[in-house]
Structures are given as C-alpha cells and as structure tokens.
KEPATI-140831 format. One record per residue (C-alpha): residue in three letters; x negated, y, z. Coordinates in steps of 0.05 Angstrom, whole numbers, padded with zeros to 5 digits, always signed. Layout:
ALAXYZ/...
END
This chain:
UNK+00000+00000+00000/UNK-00029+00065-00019/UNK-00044+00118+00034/UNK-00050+00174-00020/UNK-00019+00241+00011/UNK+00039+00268-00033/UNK+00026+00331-00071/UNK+00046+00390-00025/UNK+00092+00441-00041/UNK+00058+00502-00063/UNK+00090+00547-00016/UNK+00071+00508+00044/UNK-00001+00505+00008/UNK-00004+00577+00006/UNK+00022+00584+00073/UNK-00034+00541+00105/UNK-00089+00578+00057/UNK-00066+00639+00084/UNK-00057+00611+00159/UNK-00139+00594+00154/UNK-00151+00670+00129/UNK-00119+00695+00190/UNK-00164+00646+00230/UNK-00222+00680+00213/UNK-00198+00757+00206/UNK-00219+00768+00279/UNK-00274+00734+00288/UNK-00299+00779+00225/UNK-00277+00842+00263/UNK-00313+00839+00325/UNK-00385+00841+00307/UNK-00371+00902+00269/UNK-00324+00937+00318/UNK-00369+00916+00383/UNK-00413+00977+00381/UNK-00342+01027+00389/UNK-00311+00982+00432/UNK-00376+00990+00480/UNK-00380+01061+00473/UNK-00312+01071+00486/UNK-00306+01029+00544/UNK-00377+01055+00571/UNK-00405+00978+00581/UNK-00471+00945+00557/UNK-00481+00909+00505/UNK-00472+00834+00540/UNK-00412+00851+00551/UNK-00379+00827+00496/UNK-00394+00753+00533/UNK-00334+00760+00570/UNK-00298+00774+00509/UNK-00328+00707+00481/UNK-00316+00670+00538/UNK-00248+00688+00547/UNK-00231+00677+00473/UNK-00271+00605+00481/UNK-00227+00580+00541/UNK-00162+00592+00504/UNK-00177+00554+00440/UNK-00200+00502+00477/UNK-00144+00497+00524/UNK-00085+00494+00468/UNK-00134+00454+00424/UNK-00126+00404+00465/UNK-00054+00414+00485/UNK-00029+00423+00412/UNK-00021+00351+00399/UNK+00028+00342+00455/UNK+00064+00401+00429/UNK+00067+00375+00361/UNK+00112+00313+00373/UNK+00163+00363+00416/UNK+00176+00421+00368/UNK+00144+00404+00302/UNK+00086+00438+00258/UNK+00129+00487+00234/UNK+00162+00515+00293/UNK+00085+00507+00335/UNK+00054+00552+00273/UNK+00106+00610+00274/UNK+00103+00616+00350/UNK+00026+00610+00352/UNK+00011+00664+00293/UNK+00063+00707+00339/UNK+00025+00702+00395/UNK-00040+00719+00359/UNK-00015+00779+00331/UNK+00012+00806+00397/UNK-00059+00792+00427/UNK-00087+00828+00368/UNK-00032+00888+00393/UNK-00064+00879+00450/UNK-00132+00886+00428/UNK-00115+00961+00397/UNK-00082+00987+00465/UNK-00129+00961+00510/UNK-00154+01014+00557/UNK-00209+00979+00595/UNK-00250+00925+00577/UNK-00212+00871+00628/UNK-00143+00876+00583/UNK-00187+00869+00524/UNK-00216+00807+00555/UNK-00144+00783+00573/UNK-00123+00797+00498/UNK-00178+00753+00476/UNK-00156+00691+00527/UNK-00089+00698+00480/UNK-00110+00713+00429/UNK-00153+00637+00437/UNK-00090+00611+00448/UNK-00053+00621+00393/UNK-00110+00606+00347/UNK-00131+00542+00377/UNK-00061+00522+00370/UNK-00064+00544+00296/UNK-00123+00508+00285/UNK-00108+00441+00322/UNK-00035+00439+00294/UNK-00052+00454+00215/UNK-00107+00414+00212/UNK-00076+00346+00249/UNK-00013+00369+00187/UNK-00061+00380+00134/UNK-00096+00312+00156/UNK-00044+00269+00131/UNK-00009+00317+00078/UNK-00061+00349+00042/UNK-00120+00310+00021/UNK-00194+00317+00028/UNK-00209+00366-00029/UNK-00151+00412+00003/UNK-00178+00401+00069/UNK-00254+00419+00049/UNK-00217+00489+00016/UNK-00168+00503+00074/UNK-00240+00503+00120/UNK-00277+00548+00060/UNK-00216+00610+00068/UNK-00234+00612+00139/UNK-00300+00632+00114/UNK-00254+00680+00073/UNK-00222+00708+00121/UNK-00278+00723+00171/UNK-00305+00755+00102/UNK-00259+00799+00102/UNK-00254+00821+00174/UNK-00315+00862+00171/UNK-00290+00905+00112/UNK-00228+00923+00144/UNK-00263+00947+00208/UNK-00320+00972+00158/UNK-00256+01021+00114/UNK-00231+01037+00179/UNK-00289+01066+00211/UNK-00312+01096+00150/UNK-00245+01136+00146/UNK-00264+01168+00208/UNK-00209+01117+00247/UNK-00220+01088+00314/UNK-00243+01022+00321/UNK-00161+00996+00345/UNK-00136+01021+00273/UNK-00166+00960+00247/UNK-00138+00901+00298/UNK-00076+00932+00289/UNK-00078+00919+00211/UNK-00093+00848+00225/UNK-00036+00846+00280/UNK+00009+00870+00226/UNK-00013+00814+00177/UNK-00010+00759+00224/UNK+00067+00791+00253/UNK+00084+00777+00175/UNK+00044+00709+00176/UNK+00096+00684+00232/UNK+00151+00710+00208/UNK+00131+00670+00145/UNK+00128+00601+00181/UNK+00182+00616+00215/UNK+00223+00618+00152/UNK+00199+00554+00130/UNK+00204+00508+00199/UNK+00248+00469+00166/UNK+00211+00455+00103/UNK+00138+00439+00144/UNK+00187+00391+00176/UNK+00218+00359+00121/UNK+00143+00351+00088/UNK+00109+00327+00149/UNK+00066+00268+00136/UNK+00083+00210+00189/UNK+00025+00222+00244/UNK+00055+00295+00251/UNK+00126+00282+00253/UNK+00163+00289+00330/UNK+00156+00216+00372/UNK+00113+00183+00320/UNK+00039+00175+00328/UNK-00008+00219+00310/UNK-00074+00207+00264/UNK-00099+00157+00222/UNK-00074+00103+00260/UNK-00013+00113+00245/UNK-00022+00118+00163/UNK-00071+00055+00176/UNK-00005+00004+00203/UNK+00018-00014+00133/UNK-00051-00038+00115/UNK-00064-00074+00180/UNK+00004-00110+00168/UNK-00015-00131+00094/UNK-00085-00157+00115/UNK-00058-00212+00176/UNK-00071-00203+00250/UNK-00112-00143+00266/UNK-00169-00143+00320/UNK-00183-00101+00378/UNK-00253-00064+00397/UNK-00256-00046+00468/UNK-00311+00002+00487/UNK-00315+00021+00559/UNK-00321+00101+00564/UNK-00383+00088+00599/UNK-00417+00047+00542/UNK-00397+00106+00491/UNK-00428+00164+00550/UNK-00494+00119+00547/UNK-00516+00134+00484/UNK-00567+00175+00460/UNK-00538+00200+00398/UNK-00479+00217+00429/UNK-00513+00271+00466/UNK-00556+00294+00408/UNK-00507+00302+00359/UNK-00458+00339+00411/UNK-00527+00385+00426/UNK-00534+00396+00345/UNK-00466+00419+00347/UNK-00480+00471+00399/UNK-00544+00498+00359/UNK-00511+00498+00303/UNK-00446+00539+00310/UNK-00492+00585+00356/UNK-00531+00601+00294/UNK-00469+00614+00247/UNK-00432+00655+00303/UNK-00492+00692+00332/UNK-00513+00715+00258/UNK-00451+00744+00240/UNK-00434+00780+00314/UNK-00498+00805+00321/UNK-00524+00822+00244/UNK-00483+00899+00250/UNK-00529+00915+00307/UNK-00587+00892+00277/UNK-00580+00922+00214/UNK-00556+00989+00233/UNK-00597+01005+00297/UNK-00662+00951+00281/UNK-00664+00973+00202/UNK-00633+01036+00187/UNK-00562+01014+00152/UNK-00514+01054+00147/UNK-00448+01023+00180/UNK-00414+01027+00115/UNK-00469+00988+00073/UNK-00482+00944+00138/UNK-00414+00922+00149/UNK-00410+00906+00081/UNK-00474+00856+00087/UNK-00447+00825+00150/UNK-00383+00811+00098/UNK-00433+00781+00045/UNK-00459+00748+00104/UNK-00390+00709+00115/UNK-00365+00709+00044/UNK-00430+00663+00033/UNK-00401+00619+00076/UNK-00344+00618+00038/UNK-00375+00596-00024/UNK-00421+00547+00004/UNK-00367+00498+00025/UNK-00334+00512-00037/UNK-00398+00491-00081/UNK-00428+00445-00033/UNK-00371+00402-00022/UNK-00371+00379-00092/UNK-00451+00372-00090/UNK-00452+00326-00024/UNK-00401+00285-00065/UNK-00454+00269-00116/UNK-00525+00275-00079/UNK-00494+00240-00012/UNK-00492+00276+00062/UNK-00558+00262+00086/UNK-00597+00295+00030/UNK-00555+00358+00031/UNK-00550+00362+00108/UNK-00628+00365+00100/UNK-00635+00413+00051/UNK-00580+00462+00083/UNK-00618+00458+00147/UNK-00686+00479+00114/UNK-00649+00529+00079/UNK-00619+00559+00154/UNK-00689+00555+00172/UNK-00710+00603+00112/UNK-00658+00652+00129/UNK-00666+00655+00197/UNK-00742+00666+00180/UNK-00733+00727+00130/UNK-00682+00757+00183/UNK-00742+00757+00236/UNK-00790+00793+00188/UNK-00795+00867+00214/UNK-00796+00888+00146/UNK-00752+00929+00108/UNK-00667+00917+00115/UNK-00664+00872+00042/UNK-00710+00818+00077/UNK-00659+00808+00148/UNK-00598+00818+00086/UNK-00625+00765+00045/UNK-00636+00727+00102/UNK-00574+00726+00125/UNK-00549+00711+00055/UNK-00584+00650+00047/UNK-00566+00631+00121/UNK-00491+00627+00106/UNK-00495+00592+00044/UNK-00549+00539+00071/UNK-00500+00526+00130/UNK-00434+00531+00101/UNK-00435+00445+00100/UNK-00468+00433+00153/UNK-00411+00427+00206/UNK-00361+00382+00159/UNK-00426+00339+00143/UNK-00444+00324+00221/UNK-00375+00309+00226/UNK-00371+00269+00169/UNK-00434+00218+00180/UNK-00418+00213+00267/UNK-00400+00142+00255/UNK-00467+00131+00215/UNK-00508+00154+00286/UNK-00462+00131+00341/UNK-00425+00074+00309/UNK-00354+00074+00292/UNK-00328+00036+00355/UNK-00351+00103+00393/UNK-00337+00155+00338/UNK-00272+00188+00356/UNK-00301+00206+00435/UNK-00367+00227+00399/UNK-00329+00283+00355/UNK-00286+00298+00412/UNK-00351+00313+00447/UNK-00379+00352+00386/UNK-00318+00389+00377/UNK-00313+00422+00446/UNK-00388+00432+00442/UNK-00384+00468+00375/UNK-00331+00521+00435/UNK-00392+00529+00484/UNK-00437+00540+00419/UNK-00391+00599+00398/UNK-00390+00636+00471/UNK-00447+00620+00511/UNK-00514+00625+00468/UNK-00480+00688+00427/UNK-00469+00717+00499/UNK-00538+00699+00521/UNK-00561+00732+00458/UNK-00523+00789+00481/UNK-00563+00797+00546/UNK-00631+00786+00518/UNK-00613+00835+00453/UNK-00597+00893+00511/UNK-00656+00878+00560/UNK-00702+00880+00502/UNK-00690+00895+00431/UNK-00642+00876+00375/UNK-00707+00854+00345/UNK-00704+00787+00379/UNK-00645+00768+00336/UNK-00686+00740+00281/UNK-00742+00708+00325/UNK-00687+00674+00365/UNK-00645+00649+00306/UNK-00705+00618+00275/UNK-00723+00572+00344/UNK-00649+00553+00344/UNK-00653+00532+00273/UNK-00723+00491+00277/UNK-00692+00457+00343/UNK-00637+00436+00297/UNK-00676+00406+00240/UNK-00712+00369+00304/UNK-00655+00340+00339/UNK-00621+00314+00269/UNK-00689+00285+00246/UNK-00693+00256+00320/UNK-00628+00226+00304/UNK-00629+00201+00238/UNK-00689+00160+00250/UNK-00654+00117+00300/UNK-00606+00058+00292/UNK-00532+00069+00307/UNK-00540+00052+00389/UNK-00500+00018+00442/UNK-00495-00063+00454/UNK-00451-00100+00414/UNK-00382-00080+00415/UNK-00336-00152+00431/UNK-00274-00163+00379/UNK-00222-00199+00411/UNK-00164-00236+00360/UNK-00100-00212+00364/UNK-00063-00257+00417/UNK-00027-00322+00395/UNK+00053-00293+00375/UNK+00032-00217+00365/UNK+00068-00177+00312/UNK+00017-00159+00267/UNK+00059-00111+00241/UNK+00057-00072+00306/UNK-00018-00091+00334/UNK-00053-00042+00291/UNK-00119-00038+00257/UNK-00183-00052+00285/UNK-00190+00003+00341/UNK-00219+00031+00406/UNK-00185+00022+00470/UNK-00197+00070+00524/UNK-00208+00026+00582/UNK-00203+00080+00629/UNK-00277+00063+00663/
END
C-alpha cells in the first residue's frame, strides 16, 4: 500500500508557505532593531539575553505541548489561534515601555511560534512530502530575510524602532484570520497522524505496511541504554554549535558592521538581509545537491564552507570581507541542520533515533539563547570585534565534533527483537518500534 501524501490544495500550500515567512519575520527584526531598543530602554548590550531566553522558554514549552493540542482542536483551529497570539505579542513588542514587558512579549511571542512550528510541521509531515517540506523550512530563511529590511525602511524613514513590529503584527493579525477561515478545510485535508484521537507520526502511516508484511516485532531500548551513548551527546552538542553560529551571525552582524566597520544602518541592514536570504537559497539549491552527492559529502563541505565565512568575518579588514563572510556563512550552512537530522539514525542507530532528535531538537533552543546571549556579554565587556574570532572557534569545534562522530560505529549493545506474541493482531501490533520502558 502506498504511503505517497496526496497533492495538497494550493491554498492550504500557500497558507503554510506563508505561515513559515511569519516564522522567521521576527527573528529577522531583532538584530537590526536591538541597538534602538537598547537606547531607548537605557540597558547594555547583553541585555537582549533576556529577550532570548524568554523567547527560548516559550517555543519550547508549546513545542512540546502542541502535539497534545493537536488531537483536541485540530491543525487548523491550533494555527489561527497561535498566529493570533504571535501577533498580539508582536503588539506587544511596539508598546512596551520597559524592557521587562518586552521580555514578557517575547515569552508569547515563543509561544505562539513554537506552537506554529510544532503543529505545521507534524501536518506538513504526513500531507506534504519531502520536497515541500525541504521548501516550507527554506521560506523561513525567507522570512527572517525579510525582517531586517522592514526594520531597515523603517528606521531609515526616520520611524521608531516599534513602527516595524507593528507591521509584522499587522501581517500575522491577517495570517490568523486567514487560518481561521480555512479550519475546516486543514481539517478535512489532514493526513491520518494529525487528525483528532488518531496517532500521530509515522507510525501511524507505517500500520498498513506492517499489516501486509505478517507479524511485526518489537525493539525495546531502555532510556538508559539510549542516554549511554556517546553519539547521542555529540550530535545533541553539534546541534547547539551549530544553531549558535546561524543565530549569533545574524543578531549580532548589525552591530558589527555598523559600529566595528563603518556601515551605514541602511546598507548594513541590508547585508544582514543578504545574510539570511542566503540561507534561503542554500536549502533551496542544496537540497537537490545532497540528493545526488549524498549527506555526508555535503554536510562536509558546508561545514568547511561555515568555517571560511566565519574566517573572513574575523579579518579586521575592510566591511566587504565580514559581508562576504557572512554571505558565504549562510549559504554553507543553510543544509546543515536538515542533514544532522537526516543521518541521526546513521550515528546513534535507529532503535535510539527518535530520543536522539528529541535531544537535538531542544538543544538546537539552548543553541539559539544561551551562546547568542553569552556573545552578548563578551561583545559589551570588550568589543564587537570578537564576533568574528568567536564564530570561527564555534565553527572549527563543529567540524571536530562531526568528524569525531562520523568515525565511530553506530553505538549501544545489541538492541533484543522480541516476535510478536502467539494470537496478536498484526494488524494492530505495529511496525518494528521503540518502546519507552520508562527506566
């Protein structure tokens, strides 16, 4: 029985495009707007950690708690009222007085687009397709593309800094309006794993198969045995490095580039948006390469491309050098976070694969807040110099821990298969899978 998702409707195809642009909108706006918002508020420059943090803890939280919502109130229905609460963070965001509501904005405005994130994808998962799925990830490099030119045209107007959240609030108050008018259509589309009381992932699309092929097995793998092993914990550290590099480039690359090499904020904001849009094309083009060459030998040349970048950025020579840096940074990495994710079975074996991107996942969170942030203190107790110079050690301690990894076996003792029991429905056993044992 084929497993082949149905063509989507294009409505609900542009929807979900557009969904991913919103994603990224403000995360584009903040490295851009930063330097306001800290002169308005009168705080240093590490401040913007708590806006990080903040941000973090709320995607994380309704990452996690968007598949329980799912199977209560539907894609649809969690979409509309997620995109509504990011735009009323993003409200928030333009009326804040003091820093502290600002921070409480960005806890919201985490929720909302965790819940976005987590809830699309899990839909897109079953309904969509891989070569969808590899674009829908590509226009959130769009979208944090753009963010920077909209703070970029509103500064340049001679507009304050809360002009430009309160476009994007606009944009996402239409965004959930739009899902809202089409609850019942993401229902009526929903592939099986998404739909209310039925189980979720590819477990569920995997029970026809299991049923043609006879009695299915079961792997159990004690937690423990999956915590034990090595490349569990290296890939889940690569994860860190790596979305600290991509995140700390583009919050930080304004400063840099107007205060470290002479920019203007108008041409600067527009290379922190060439910066992202790079991104954007990189998963575009690269997807299709790593088809053809295979993972490993793309993974390898994106990460000695990062290290280039991150190289030229440290040079203290003239602004082109840290621009073309930063340039070749976001194209070299654009794969490199659906690759790791992609070849997890080939490091940890696929009896522990699912904890081991669970791990990697909420990693890739502390990546995003906590080395950006610590960037944050070291840029204002020294100089924004140190960008480059720091960039370039996290992207040489990258290439390190994924050559560490590569060169050793998939680890862990063998995994026991135990037969289906005598009289078990092998239409309702399942396929070969791993059973939390709760140890």
């Amino acid at each position: 029985m084929s497993t082949t998702p149905a063509r989507p409707r294009a409505a609900l195809l542009l929807l979900s495009y557009l969904a991913f642009v919103s994603l990224g909108l403000p995360d584009g706006l903040l490295g851009v707007a930063w330097p306001s918002i800290r002169g308005d508020f009168d705080v240093p420059t590490e401040a913007v950690g708590w806006v990080l943090t903040a941000g973090t803890v709320g995607y994380l939280t309704s990452s996690v708690l968007a598949g329980f919502t799912l199977a209560r109130v539907g894609v649809g229905a969690l979409l509309a009222g997620s995109t509504l609460l990011a735009s009323l963070a993003l409200t928030g965001y333009s009326v804040s007085p003091v820093l502290a509501a600002l921070v409480g904005c960005a806890l919201l405005l985490g929720l909302g687009s965790g819940a976005v994130d987590s809830g699309l994808n899990a839909y897109a998962a079953g309904a969509f397709g891989p070569r969808h799925m590899n674009w829908l990830h590509a226009f959130f490099g769009l979208g944090v593309a753009i963010g920077p030119l909209i703070m970029t045209a509103v500064l340049s107007a001679g507009l304050a800094w809360r002009w430009g959240y309160g476009i994007v609030a606009a944009a996402q108050l239409v965004l959930a309006a739009a899902f809202a008018l089409t609850v019942r259509a993401w229902r009526r589309d929903a592939p099986a794993g998404t739909e209310a009381g039925a189980p979720t992932g590819t477990a569920a699309q995997s029970v026809p198969a299991a049923a043609e092929s006879g009695p299915a097995s079961t792997v159990q793998v004690p937690v423990r045995d999956t915590l034990r092993l090595p490349a569990v914990w290296s890939g889940t550290l690569a994860f860190v490095l790596y979305v600290a590099i991509e995140v700390s480039a583009g919050l930080w690359a304004f400063l840099l580039l107007t205060e470290g090499r002479g920019l203007s904020a108008a041409v600067a904001g527009g290379c922190v948006s060439a910066y992202w849009g790079s991104l954007f094309m990189g998963r575009v083009v690269q997807g299709l390469v790593a088809e053809r060459l295979g993972a490993g030998l793309v993974l390898r040349a994106s990460l000695a491309g990062m290290a280039v970048g991150t190289a030229l950025i440290a040079v203290p020579g003239p602004a082109v050098l840290a621009v073309l840096g930063l340039v070749v940074v976001g194209f070299a990495a654009a794969p490199v976070f659906p690759l790791l994710t992609l070849t997890t079975a080939e490091r940890v074996g696929a009896a522990h694969a699912d904890r081991a991107i669970g791990l990697q996942i909420g990693a890739a969170g502390i990546g995003a807040a906590l080395v950006p942030a610590g960037l944050g203190v070291l840029i204002g107790r020294t100089s924004v110099e140190v960008l480059g110079s720091a960039l370039l050690v996290l992207a040489l301690a990258l290439i390190a821990l994924y050559e560490w990894g590569a060169r050793r076996p998939a680890a862990g003792r063998p995994v026991p298969v135990l037969p289906a029991q005598p009289g078990s429905d092998p239409q309702t056993s399942g396929p070969v899978r791993p059973v939390v044992d709760g140890r």
